[in-house]
Backbone of each chain as nested JSON, in Angstrom:
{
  "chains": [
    {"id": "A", "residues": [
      {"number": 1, "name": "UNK", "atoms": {"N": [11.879, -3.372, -7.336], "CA": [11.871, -1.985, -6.921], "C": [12.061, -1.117, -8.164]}},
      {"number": 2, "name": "UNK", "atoms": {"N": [11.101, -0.216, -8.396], "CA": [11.063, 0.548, -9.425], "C": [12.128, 1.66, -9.203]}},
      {"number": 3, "name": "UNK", "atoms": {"N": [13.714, 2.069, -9.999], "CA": [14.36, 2.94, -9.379], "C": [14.361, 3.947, -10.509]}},
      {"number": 4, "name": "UNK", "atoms": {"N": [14.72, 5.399, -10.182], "CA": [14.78, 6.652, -11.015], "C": [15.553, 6.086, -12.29]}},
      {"number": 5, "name": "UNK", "atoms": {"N": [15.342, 6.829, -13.478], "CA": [14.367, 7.645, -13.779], "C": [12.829, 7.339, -13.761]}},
      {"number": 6, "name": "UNK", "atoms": {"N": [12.818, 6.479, -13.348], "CA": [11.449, 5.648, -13.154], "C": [10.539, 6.085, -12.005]}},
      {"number": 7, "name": "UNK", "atoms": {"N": [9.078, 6.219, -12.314], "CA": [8.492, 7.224, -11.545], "C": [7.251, 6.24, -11.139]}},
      {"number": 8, "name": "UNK", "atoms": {"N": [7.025, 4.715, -11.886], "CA": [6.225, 3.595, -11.416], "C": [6.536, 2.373, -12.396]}},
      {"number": 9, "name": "UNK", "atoms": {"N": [5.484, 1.65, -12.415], "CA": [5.756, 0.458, -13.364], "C": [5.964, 0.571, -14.646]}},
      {"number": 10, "name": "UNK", "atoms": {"N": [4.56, 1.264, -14.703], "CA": [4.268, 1.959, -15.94], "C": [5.51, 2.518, -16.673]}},
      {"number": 11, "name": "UNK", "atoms": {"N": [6.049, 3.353, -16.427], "CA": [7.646, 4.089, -16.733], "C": [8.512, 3.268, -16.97]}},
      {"number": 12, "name": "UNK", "atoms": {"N": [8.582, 1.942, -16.494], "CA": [9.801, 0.693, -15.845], "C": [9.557, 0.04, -16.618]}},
      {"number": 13, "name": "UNK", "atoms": {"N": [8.338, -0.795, -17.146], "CA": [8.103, -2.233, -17.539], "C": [6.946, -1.856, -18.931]}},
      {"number": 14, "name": "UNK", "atoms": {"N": [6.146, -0.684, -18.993], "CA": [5.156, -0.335, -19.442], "C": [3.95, -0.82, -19.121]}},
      {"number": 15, "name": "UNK", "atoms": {"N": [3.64, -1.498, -17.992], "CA": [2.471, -2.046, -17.359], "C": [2.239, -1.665, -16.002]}},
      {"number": 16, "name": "UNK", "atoms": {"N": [1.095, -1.654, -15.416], "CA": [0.876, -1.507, -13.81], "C": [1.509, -2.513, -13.342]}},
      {"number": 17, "name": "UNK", "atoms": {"N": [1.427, -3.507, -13.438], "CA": [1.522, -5.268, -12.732], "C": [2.397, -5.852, -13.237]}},
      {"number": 18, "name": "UNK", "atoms": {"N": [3.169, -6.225, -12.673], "CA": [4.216, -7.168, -12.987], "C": [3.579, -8.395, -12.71]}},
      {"number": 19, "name": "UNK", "atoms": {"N": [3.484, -9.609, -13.813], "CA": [3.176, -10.699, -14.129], "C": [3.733, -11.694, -12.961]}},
      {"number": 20, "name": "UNK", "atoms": {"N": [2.525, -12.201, -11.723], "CA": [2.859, -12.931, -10.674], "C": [4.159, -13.934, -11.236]}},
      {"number": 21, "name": "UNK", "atoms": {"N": [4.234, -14.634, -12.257], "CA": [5.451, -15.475, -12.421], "C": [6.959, -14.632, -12.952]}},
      {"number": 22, "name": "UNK", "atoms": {"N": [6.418, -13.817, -12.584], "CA": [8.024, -12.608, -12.875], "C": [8.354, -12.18, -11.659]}},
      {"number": 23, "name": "UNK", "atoms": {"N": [7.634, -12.238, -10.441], "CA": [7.774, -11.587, -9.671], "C": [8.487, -12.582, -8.281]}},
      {"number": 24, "name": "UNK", "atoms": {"N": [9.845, -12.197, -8.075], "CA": [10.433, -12.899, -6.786], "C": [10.004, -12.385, -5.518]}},
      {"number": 25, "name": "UNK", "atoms": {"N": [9.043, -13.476, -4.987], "CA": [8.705, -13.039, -3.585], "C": [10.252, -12.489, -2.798]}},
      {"number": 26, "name": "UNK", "atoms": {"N": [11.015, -11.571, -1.524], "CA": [12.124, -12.162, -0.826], "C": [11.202, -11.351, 0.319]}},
      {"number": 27, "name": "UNK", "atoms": {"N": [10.351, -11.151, 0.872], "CA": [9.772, -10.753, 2.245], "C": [8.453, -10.989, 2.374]}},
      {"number": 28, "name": "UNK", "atoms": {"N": [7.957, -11.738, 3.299], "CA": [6.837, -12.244, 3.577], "C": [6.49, -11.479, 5.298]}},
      {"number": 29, "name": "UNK", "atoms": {"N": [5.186, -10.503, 4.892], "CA": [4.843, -10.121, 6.002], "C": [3.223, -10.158, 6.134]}},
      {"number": 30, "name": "UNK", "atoms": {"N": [3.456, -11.347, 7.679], "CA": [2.19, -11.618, 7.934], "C": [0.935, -10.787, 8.316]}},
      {"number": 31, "name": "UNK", "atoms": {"N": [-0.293, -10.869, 8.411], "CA": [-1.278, -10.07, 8.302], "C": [-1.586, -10.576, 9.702]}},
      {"number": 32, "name": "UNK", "atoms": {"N": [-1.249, -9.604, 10.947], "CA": [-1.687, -9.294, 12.068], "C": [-2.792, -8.128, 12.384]}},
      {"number": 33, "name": "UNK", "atoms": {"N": [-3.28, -8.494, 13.232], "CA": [-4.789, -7.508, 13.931], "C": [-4.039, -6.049, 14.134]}},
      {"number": 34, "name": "UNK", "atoms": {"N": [-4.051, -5.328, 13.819], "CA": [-3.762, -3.564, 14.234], "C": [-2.044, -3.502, 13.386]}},
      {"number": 35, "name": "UNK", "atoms": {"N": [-1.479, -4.501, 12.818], "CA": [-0.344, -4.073, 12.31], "C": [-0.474, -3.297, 11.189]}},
      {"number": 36, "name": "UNK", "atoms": {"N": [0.581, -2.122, 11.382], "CA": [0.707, -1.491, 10.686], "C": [1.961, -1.565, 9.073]}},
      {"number": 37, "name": "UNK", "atoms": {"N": [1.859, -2.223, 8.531], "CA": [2.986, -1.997, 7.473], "C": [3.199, -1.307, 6.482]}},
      {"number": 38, "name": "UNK", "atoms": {"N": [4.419, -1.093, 6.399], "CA": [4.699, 0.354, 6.077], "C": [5.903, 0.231, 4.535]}},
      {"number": 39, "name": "UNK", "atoms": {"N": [5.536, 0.561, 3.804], "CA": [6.957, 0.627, 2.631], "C": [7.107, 2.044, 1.698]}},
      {"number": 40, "name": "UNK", "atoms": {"N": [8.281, 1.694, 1.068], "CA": [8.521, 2.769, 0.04], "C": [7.699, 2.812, -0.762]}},
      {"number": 41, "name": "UNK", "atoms": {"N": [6.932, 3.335, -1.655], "CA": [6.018, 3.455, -2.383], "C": [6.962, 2.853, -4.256]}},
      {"number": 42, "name": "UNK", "atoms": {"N": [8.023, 2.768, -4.078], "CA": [8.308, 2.085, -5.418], "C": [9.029, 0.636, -5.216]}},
      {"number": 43, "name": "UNK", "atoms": {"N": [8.573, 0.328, -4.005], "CA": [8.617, -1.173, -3.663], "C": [7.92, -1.735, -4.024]}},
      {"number": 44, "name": "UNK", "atoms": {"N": [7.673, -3.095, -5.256], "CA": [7.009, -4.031, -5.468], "C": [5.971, -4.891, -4.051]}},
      {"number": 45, "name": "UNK", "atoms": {"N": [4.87, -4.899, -4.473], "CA": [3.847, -5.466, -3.045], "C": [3.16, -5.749, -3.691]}},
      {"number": 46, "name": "UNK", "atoms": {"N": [2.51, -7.207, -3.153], "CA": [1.6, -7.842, -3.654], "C": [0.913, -8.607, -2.423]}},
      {"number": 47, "name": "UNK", "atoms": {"N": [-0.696, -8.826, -2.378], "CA": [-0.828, -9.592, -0.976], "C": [-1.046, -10.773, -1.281]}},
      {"number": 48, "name": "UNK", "atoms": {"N": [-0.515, -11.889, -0.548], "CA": [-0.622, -13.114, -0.323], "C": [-1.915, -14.008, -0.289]}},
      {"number": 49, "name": "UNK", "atoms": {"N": [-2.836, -14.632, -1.104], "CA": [-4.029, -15.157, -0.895], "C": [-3.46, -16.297, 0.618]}},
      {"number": 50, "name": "UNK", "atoms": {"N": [-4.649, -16.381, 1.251], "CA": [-4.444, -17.367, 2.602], "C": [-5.373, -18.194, 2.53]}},
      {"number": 51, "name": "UNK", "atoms": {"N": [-5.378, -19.162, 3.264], "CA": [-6.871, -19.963, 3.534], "C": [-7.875, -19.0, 3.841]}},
      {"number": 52, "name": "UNK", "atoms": {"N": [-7.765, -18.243, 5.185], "CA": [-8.48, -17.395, 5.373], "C": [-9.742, -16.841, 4.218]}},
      {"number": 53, "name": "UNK", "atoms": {"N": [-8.532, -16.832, 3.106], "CA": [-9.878, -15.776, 2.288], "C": [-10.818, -16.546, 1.782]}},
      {"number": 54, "name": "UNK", "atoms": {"N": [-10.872, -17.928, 1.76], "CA": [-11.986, -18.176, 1.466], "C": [-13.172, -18.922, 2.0]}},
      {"number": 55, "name": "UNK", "atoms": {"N": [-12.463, -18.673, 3.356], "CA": [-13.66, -18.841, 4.507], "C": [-14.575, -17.751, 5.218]}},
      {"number": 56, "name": "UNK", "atoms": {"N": [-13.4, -16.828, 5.097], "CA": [-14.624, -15.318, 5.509], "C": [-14.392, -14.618, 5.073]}},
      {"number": 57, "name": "UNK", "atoms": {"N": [-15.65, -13.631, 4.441], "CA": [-16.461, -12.909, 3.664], "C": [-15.313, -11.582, 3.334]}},
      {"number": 58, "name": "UNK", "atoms": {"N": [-14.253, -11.718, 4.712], "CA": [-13.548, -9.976, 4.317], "C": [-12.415, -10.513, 4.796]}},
      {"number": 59, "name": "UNK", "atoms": {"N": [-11.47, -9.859, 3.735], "CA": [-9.535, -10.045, 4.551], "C": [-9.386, -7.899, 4.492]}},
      {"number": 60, "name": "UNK", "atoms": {"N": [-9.65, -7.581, 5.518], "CA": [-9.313, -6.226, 5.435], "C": [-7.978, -5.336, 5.459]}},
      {"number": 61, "name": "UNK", "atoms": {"N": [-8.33, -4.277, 5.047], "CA": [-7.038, -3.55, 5.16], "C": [-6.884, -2.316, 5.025]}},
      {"number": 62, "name": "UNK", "atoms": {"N": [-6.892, -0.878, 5.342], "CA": [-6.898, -0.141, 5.521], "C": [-5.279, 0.544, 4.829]}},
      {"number": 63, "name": "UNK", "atoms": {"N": [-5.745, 1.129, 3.47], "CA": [-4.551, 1.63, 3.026], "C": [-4.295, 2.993, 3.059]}},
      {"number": 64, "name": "UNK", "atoms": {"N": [-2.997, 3.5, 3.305], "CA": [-2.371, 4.954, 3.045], "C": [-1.399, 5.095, 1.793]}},
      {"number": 65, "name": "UNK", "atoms": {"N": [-1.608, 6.513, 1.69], "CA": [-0.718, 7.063, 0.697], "C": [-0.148, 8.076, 1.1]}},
      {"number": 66, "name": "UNK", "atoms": {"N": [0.892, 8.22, 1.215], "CA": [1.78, 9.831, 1.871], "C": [2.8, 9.767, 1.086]}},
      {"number": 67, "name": "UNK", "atoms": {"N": [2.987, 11.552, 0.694], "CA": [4.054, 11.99, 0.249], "C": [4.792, 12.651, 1.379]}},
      {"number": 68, "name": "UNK", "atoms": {"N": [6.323, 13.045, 0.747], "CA": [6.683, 12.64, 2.066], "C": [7.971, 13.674, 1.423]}}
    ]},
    {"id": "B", "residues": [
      {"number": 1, "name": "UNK", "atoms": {"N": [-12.087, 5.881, 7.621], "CA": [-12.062, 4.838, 8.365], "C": [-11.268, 5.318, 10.202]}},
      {"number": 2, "name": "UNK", "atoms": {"N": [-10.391, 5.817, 9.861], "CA": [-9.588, 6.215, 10.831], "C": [-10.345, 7.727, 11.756]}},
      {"number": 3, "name": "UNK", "atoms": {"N": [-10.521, 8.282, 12.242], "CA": [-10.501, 9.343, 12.89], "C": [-9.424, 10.4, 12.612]}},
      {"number": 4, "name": "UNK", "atoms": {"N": [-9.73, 11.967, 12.595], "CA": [-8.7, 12.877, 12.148], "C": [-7.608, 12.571, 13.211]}},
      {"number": 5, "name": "UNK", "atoms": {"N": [-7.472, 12.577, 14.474], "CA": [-6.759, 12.348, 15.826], "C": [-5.835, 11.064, 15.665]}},
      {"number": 6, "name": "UNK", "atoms": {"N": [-6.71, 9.803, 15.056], "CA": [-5.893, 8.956, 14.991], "C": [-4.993, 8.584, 13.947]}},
      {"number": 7, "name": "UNK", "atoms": {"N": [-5.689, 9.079, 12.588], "CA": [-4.872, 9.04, 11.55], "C": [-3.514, 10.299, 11.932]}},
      {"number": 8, "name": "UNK", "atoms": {"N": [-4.184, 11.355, 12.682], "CA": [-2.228, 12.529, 12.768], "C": [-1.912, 11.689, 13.755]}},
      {"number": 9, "name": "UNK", "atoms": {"N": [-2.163, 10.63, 14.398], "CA": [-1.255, 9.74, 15.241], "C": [-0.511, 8.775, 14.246]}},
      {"number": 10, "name": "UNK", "atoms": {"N": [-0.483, 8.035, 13.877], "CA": [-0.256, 7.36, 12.563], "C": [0.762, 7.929, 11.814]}},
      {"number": 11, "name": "UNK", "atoms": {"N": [0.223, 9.543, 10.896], "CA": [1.375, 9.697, 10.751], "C": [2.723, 10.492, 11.152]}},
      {"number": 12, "name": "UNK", "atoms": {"N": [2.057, 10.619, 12.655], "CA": [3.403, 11.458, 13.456], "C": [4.127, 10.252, 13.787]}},
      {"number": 13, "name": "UNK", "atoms": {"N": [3.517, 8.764, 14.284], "CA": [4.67, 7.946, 14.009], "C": [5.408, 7.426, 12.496]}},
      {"number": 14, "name": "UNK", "atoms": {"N": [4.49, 7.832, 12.088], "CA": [5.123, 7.114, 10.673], "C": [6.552, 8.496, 9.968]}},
      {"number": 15, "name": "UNK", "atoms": {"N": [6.519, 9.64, 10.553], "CA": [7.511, 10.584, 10.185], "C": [8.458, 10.115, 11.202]}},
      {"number": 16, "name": "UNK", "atoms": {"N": [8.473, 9.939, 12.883], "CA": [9.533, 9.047, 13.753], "C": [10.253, 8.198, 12.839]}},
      {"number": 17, "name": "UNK", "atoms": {"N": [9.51, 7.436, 12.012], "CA": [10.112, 6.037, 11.544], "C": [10.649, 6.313, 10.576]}},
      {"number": 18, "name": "UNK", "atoms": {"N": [10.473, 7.032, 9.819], "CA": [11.257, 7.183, 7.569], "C": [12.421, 8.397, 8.61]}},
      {"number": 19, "name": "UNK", "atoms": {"N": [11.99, 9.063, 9.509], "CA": [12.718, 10.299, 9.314], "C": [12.682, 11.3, 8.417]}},
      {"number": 20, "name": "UNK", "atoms": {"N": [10.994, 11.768, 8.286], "CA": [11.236, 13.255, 7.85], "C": [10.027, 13.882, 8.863]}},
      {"number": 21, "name": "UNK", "atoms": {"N": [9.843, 15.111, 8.719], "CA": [9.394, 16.236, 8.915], "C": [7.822, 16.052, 9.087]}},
      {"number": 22, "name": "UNK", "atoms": {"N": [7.182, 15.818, 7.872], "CA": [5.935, 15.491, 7.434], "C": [5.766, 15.033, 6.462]}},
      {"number": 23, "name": "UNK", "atoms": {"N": [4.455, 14.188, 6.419], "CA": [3.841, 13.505, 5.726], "C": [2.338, 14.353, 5.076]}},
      {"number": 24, "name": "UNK", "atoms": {"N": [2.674, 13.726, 3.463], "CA": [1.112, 14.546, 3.02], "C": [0.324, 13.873, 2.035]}},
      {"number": 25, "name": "UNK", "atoms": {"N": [-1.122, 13.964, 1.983], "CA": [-1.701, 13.567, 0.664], "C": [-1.262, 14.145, -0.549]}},
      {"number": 26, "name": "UNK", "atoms": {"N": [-1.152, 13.593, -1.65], "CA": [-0.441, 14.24, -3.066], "C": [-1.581, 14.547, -3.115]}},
      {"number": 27, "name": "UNK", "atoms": {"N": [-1.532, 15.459, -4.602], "CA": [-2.658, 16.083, -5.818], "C": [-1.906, 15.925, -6.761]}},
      {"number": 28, "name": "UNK", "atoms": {"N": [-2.734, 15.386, -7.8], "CA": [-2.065, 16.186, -9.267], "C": [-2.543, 17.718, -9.261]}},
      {"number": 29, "name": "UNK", "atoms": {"N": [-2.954, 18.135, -10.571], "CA": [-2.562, 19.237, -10.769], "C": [-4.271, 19.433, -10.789]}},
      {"number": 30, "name": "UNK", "atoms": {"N": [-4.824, 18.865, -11.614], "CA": [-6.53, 18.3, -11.343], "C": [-7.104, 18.154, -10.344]}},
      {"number": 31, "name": "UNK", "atoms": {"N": [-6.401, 17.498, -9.41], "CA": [-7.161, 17.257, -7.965], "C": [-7.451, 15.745, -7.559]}},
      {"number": 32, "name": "UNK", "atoms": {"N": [-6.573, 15.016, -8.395], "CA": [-6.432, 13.705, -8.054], "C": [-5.795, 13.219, -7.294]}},
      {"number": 33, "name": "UNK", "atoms": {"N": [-6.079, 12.329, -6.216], "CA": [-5.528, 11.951, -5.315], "C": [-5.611, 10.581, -4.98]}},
      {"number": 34, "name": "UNK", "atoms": {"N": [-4.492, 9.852, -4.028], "CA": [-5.113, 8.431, -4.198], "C": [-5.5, 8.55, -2.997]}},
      {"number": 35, "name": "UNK", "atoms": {"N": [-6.797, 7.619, -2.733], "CA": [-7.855, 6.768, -1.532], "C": [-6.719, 6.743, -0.387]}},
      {"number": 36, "name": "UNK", "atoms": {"N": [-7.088, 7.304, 0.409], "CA": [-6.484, 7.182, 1.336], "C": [-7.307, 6.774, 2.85]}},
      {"number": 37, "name": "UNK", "atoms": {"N": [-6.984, 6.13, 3.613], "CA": [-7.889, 5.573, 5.329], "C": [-8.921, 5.273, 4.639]}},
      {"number": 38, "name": "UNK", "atoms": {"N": [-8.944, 4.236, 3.763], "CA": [-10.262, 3.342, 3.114], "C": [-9.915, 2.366, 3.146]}},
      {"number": 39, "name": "UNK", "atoms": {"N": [-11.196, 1.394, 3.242], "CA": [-10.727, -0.129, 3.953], "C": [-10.874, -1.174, 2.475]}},
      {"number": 40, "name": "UNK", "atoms": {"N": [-9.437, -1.703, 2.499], "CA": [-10.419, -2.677, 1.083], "C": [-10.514, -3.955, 1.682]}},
      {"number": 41, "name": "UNK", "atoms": {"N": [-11.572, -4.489, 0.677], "CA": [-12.292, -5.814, 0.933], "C": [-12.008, -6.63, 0.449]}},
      {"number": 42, "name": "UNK", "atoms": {"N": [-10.524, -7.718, 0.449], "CA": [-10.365, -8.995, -0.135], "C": [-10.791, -10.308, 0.03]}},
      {"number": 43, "name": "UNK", "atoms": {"N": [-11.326, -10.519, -0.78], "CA": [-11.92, -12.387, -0.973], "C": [-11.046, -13.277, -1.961]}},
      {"number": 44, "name": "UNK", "atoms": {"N": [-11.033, -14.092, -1.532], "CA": [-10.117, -15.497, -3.178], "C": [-10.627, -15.144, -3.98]}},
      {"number": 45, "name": "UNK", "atoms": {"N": [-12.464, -14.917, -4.245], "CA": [-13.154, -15.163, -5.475], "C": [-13.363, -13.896, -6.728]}},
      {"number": 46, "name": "UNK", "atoms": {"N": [-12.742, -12.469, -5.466], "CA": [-12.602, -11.064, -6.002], "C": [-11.301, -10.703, -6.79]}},
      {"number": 47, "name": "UNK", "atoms": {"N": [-10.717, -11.242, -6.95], "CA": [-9.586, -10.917, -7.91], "C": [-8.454, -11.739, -7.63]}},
      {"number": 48, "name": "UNK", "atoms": {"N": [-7.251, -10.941, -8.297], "CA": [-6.157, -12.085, -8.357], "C": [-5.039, -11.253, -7.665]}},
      {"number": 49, "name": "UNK", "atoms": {"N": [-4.088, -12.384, -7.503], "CA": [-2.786, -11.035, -6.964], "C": [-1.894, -10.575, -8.135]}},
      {"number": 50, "name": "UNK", "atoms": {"N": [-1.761, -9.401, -8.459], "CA": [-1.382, -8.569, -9.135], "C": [0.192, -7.154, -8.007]}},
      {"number": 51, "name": "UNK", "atoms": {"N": [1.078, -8.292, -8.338], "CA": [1.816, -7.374, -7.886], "C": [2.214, -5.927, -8.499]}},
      {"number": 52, "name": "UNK", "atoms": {"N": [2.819, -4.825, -7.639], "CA": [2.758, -3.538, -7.997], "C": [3.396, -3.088, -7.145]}},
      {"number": 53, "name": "UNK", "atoms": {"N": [3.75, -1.635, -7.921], "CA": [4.422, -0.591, -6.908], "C": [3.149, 0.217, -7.375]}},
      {"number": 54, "name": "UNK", "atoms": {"N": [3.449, 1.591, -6.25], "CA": [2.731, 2.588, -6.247], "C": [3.732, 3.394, -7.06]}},
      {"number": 55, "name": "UNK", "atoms": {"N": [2.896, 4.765, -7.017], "CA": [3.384, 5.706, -8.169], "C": [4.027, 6.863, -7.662]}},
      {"number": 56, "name": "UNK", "atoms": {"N": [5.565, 7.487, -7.496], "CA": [6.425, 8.29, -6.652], "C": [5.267, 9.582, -7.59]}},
      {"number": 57, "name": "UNK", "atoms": {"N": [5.042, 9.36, -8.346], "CA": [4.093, 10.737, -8.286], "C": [3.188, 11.446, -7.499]}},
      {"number": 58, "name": "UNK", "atoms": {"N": [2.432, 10.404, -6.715], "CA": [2.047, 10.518, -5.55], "C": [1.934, 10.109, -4.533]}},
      {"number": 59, "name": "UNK", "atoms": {"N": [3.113, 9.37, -4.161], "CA": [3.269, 8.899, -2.985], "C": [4.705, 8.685, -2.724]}},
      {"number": 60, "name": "UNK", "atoms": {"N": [5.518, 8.705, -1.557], "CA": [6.738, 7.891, -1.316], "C": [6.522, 7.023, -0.339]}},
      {"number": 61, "name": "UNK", "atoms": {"N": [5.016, 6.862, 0.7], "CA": [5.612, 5.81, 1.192], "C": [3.825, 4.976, 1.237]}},
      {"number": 62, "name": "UNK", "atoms": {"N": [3.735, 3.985, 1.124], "CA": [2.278, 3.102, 1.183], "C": [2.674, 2.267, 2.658]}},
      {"number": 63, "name": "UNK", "atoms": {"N": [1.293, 2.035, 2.856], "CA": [0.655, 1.45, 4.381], "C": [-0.191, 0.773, 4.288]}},
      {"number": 64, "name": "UNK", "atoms": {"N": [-0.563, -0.464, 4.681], "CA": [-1.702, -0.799, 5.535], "C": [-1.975, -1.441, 6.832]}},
      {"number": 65, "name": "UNK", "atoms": {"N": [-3.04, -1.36, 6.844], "CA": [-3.088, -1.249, 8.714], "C": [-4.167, -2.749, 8.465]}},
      {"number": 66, "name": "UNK", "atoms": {"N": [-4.048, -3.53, 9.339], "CA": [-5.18, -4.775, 9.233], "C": [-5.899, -4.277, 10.662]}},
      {"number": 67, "name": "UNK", "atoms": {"N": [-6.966, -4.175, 10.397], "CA": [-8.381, -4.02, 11.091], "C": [-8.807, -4.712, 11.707]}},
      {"number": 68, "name": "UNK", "atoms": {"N": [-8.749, -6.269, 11.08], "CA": [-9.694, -7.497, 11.828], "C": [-8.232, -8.81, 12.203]}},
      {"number": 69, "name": "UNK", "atoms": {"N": [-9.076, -9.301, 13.107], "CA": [-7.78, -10.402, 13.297], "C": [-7.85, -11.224, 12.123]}}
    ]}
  ]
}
């Protein structure tokens, strides 16, 4: 979690991405039909590759951005 | 992707849930904004996972909605 004075990664670490082997998974949320999930915007997220993705053509997802 | 009706459904629940007032698209000062009710398209063979936060510059809270089962 990126916290103040820190305004993203960039600010925090000097990179967009934190390096998958730096990064401690602790919440795993599964990819259901119409779910909506929802976080703080300086919460670390990353999506999970599945079998799924490489049997069909699309893993979709419909993203938002709100200030708030 | 969404409809105007269904996306202010969306985020009249999504202000129920954080507890505020309203919810809005940022701008910078330019007119940049991030993609918002656009669907992305992940495959294994399209990239890698690259964890991240978003940027409190324009945003406090990120979403996505899954579309397909």
């Amino acid at each position: 979690m990126v916290m103040p004075p820190n305004r993203n990664l960039v600010d925090a670490l000097g990179n967009r991405f934190v390096p998958l082997n730096a990064f401690a998974e602790d919440l795993r949320v599964p990819h259901h039909y119409n779910r909506l999930r929802l976080h703080k915007a300086n919460q670390t997220t990353a999506p999970v590759p599945t079998e799924a993705w490489s049997h069909t053509p699309s893993g979709l997802a419909a993203v938002f951005f709100r200030m708030a | 992707m969404l409809r105007d009706d269904e996306l202010a459904a969306l985020e009249a629940r999504v202000c129920q849930l954080v507890g505020v007032k309203r919810v809005w698209v940022e701008q910078t000062r330019t007119g940049i904004h991030l993609n918002h009710s656009c669907v992305q398209v992940v495959g294994s063979t399209e990239g890698t996972v690259k964890p991240h936060t978003d940027s409190l510059n324009l945003c406090r809270y990120a979403a996505a909605l899954y579309p397909n089962p």
